[in-house]
C-alpha positions as CSV (number, residue, x, y, z in Angstrom):
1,X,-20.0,12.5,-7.2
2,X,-22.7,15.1,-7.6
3,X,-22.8,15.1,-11.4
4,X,-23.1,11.1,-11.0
5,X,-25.8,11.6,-8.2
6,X,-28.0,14.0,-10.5
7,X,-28.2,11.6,-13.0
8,X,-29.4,9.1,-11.4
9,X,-33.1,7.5,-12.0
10,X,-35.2,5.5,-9.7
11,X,-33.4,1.4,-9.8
12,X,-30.4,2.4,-11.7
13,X,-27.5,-0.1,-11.2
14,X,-24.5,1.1,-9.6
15,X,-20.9,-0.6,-8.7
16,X,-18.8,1.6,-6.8
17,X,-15.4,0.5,-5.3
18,X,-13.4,1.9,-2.5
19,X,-17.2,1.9,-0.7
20,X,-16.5,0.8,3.3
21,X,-15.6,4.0,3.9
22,X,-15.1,7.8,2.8
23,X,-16.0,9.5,-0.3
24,X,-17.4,6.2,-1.5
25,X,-19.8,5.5,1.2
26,X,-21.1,8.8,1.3
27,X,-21.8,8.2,-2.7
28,X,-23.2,5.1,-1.8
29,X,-25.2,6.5,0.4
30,X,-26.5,9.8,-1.5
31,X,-27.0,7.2,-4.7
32,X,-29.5,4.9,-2.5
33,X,-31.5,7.8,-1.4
34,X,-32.1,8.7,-4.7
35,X,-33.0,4.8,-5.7
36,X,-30.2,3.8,-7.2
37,X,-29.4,-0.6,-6.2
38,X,-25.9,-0.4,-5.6
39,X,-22.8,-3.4,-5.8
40,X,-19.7,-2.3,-3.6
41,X,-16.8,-3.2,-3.5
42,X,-13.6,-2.5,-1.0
43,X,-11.4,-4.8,0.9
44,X,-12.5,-4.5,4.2
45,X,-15.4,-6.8,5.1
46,X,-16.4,-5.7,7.9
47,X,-16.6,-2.0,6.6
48,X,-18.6,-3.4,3.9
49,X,-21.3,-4.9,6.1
50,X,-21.7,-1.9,7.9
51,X,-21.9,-0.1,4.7
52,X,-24.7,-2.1,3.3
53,X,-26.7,-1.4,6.8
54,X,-27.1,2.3,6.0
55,X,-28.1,2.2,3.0
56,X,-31.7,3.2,1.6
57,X,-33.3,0.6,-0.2
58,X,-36.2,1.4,-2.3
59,X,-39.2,-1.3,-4.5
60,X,-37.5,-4.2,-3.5
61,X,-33.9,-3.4,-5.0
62,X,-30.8,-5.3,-3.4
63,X,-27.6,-3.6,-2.5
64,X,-24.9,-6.0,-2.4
65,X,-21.2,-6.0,-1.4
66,X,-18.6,-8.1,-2.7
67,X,-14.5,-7.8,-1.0
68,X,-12.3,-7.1,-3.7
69,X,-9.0,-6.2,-3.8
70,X,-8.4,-3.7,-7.1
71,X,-5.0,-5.1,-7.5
72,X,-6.2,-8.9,-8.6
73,X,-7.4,-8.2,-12.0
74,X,-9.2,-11.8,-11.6
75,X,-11.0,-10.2,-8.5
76,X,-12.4,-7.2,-10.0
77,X,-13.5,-9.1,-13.7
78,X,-15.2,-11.3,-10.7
79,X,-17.3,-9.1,-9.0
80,X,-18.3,-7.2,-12.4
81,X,-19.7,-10.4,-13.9
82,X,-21.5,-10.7,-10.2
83,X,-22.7,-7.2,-10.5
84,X,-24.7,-8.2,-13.2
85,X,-25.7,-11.8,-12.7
86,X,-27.1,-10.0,-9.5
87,X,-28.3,-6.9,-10.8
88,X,-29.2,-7.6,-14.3
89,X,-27.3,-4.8,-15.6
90,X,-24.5,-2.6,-14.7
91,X,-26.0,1.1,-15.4
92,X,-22.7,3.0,-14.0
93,X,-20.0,3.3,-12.0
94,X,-17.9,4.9,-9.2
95,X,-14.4,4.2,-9.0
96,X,-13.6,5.8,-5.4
97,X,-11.1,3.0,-4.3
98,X,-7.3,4.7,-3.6
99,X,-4.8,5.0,-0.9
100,X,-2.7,7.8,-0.2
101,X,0.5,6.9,2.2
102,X,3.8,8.4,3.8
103,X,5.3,11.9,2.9
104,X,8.7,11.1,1.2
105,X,10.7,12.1,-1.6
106,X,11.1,10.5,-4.8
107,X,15.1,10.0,-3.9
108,X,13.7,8.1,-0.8
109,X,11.2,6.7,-2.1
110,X,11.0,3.0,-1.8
111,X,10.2,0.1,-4.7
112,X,7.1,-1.1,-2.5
113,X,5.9,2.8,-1.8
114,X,5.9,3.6,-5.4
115,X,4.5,0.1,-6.4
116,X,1.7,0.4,-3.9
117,X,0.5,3.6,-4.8
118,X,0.7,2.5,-8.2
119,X,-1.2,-0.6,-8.2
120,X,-4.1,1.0,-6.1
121,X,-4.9,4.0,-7.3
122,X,-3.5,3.1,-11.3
123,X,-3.5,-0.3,-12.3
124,X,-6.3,-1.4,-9.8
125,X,-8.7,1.6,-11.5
126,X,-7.2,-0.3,-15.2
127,X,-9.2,-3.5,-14.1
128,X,-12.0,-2.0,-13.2
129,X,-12.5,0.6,-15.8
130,X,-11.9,-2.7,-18.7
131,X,-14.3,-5.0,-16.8
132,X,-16.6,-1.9,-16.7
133,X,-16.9,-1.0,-20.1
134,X,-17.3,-4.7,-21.5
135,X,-20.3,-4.4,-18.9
136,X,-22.0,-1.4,-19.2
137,X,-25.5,-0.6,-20.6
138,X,-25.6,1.6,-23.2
139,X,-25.3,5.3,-22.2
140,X,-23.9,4.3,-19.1
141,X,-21.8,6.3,-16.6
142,X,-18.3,6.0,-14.9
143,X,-16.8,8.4,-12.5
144,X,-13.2,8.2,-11.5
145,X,-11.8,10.1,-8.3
146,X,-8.6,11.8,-9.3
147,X,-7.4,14.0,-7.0
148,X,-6.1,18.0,-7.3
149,X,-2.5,16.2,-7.3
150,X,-3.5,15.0,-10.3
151,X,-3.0,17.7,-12.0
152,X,0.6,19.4,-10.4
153,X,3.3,18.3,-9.2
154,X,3.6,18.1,-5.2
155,X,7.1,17.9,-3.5
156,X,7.0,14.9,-0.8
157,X,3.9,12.4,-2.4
158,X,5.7,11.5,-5.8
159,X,4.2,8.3,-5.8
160,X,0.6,9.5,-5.3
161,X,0.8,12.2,-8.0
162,X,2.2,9.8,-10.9
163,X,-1.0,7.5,-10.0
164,X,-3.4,10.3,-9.8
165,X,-1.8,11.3,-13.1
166,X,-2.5,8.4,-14.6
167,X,-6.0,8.2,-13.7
168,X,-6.3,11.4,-15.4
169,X,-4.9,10.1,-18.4
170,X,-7.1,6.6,-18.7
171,X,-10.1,8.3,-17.9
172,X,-9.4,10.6,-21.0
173,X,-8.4,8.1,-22.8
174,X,-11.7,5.7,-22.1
175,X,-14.1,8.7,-22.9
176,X,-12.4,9.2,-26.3
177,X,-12.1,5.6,-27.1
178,X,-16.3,5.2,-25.5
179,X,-17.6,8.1,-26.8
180,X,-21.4,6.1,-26.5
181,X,-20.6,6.8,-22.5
182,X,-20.3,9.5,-20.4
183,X,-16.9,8.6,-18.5
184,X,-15.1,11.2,-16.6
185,X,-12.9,11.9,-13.6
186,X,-13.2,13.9,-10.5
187,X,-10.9,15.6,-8.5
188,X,-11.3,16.6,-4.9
189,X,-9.4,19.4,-3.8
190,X,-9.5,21.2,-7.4
């Protein structure tokens, strides 16, 4: 998140999903040193209180934390619209949230294993990347994480590849269709 981080000016508002734990709290936290007010999301509530206690907050902004599940398309249009009844404004975003789960192959692969994978780290980063872009300010920012799988193919995580592929391809596909925003994907590992 280092290119988002660099950007960012003093009371910039930020949503970033995935944030209880991980890569997204770590952004969190290097975004609210900088002054950046931030709205998380993630499904774990308790993760998301502790969260919100170590952040920095700067001339009287407001982090906030909403749980959200990515999957619930009704969820994430939620907390958007919340992000900026509470924030005024939604500046950029972070779109950490993803799970990553069992070493199989595809010819053992279950329905619920590739659906899961799927609707997380795919679909779930849909929602919020359409909720986002009817929301953000002019100019604004998103960051997708992708992941090195992303971009190759990887013998025993099938599932995890085809919905890092596709964040890839959304990402790509949101910066050429939004072209008045800065919208790009990360990939640790790469």
């Amino acid at each position: 998140m280092a290119s988002l981080a660099g950007k960012v000016t003093h009371g910039q508002q930020i949503a970033i999903t995935g944030a209880a734990r991980g890569i997204a709290l770590s952004t969190a936290q290097l975004l609210a040193s900088r002054g950046a007010t931030l709205s998380l999301a993630d499904t774990n509530q308790q993760g998301l209180d502790e969260a919100i206690k170590t952040l920095t907050t700067s001339r009287g902004g407001r982090h906030t934390s909403t749980v959200v599940d990515v999957r619930d398309s009704k969820a994430v249009d939620g907390w958007v619209a919340k992000t900026v009844a509470d924030h005024g404004r939604l500046d950029a975003a972070a779109n950490i949230a993803g799970v990553y789960r069992n070493n199989v192959r595809l010819v053992d692969e279950t329905d619920e294993g590739f659906h899961f994978h799927m609707d997380v780290n795919s679909t779930g980063l849909f929602y919020c990347l359409r909720a986002q872009l009817q929301a953000l300010s002019k100019g604004g920012s998103i960051v997708n994480v992708a992941s090195a799988a992303g971009h190759v193919g990887v013998p025993g995580i099938g599932s995890y590849v085809a919905s890092k592929h596709a964040v890839l391809g959304l990402t790509r596909t949101a910066a050429k269709e939004h072209p008045e925003h800065r919208i790009n994907a990360v990939a640790p590992g790469v």
